[in-house]
N, C-alpha and C positions, 0 to 999 in steps of 0.2 A: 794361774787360776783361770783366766781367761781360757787358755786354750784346751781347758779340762773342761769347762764348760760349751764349747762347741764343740767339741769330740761326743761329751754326753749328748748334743740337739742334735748330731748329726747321725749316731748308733738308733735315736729313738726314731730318728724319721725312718733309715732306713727297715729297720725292724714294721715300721708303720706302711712302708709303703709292699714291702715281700708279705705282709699279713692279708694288705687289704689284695691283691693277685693271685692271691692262692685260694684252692678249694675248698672248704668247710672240711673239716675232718670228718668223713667215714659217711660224705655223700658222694654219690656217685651221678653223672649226667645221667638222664635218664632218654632213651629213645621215644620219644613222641610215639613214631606210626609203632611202633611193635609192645607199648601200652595201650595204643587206640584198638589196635586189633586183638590182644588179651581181654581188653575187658568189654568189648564186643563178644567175644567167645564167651564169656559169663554170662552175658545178657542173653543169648544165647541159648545157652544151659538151662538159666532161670525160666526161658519161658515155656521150653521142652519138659521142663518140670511143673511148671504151673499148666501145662496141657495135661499133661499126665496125671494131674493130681497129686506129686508127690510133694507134698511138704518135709520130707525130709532131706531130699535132694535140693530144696529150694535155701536151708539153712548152710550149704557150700559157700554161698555170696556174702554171707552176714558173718562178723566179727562176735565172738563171744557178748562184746559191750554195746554192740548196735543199738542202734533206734529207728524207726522207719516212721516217718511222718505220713500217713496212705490218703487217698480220696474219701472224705465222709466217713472217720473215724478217730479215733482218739489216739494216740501216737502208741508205739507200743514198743518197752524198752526190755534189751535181753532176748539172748537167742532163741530162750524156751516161752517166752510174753510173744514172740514174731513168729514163732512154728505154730503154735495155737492158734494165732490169730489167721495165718495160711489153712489151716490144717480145718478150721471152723467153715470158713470164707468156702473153701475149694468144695466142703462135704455140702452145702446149700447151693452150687451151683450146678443145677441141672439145663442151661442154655447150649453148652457146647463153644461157646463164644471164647475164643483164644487172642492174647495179648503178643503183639509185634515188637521187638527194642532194638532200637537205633540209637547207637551214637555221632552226637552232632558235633562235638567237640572236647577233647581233654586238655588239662593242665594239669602239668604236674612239677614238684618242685623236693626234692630231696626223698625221702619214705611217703607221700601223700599225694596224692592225686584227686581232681576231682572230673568227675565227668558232668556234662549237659546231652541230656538225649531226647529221642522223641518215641513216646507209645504211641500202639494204634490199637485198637480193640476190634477183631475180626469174627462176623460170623460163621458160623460152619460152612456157609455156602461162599466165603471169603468176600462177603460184603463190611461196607467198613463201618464199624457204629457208633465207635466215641474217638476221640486223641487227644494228646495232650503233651507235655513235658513232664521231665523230673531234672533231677540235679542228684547226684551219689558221691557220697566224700571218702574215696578208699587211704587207706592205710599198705603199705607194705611189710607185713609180719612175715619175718622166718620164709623171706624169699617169695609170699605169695600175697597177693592185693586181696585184702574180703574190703567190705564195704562196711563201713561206721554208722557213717549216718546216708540216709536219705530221702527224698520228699519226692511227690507227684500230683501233679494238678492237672484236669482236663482242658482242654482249648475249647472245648464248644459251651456254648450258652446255658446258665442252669434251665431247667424247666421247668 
């Protein structure tokens, strides 16, 4: 009986111990620089598109289920709630003033990544007017990263 019973402590450790060495099932490492530099390449895109005016180019970044927390607005949930809300924003903006994105940093862990970056607000004469930070929490669907959630707040002083 005894030695039925340390066969059993000794099957469950080793099972305990090849469980906890092994990789999650059906996560994969993920490369840092060549997520950092993808979704730089979005940020990227996004602001080519928000130059552009196109808000419908700008809903490539966003997740069917998104929500975007923005500067001096009320969050706005859903891909077709965040294209209106672009598609409003862009047709009132007669300044020319176009938006810089930088990534300062990613983490990311199994399908999810999040980014920390830095905006910069540029006038047409490439003077600089506002900045600030945001935070973006991607998802990785069906091989490609759209972005979930994310928020942005400026660095300089209210007025």
């Amino acid at each position: 009986m005894r030695c039925k019973l340390q066969m059993s402590i000794l099957i469950a450790l080793s099972v305990l111990v090849i469980s906890a060495c092994s990789d999650e099932k059906g996560v994969s490492a993920i490369d840092i620089d060549k997520a950092k530099t993808d979704i730089q390449a979005m940020e990227d895109a996004y602001a080519a598109a928000e130059k552009a005016k196109d808000a419908d180019k700008i809903m490539a970044y966003y997740s069917d289920d998104a929500i975007t927390y923005g500067r001096n607005r009320m969050p706005e949930a859903g891909k077709a709630a965040i294209r209106e809300g672009h598609a409003t924003r862009l047709a009132a903006d007669t300044t020319g003033n176009y938006n810089v994105y930088k990534v300062v940093d990613v983490f990311a862990e199994g399908n999810m990544l999040v980014e920390i970056g830095a905006w910069t607000e540029m006038s047409p004469a490439g003077a600089e007017l506002n900045k600030g930070h945001y935070m973006s929490y991607f998802q990785n669907r069906d091989g490609k990263w759209v972005c979930v959630r994310d928020m942005s707040v400026s660095s300089n002083p209210a007025k």
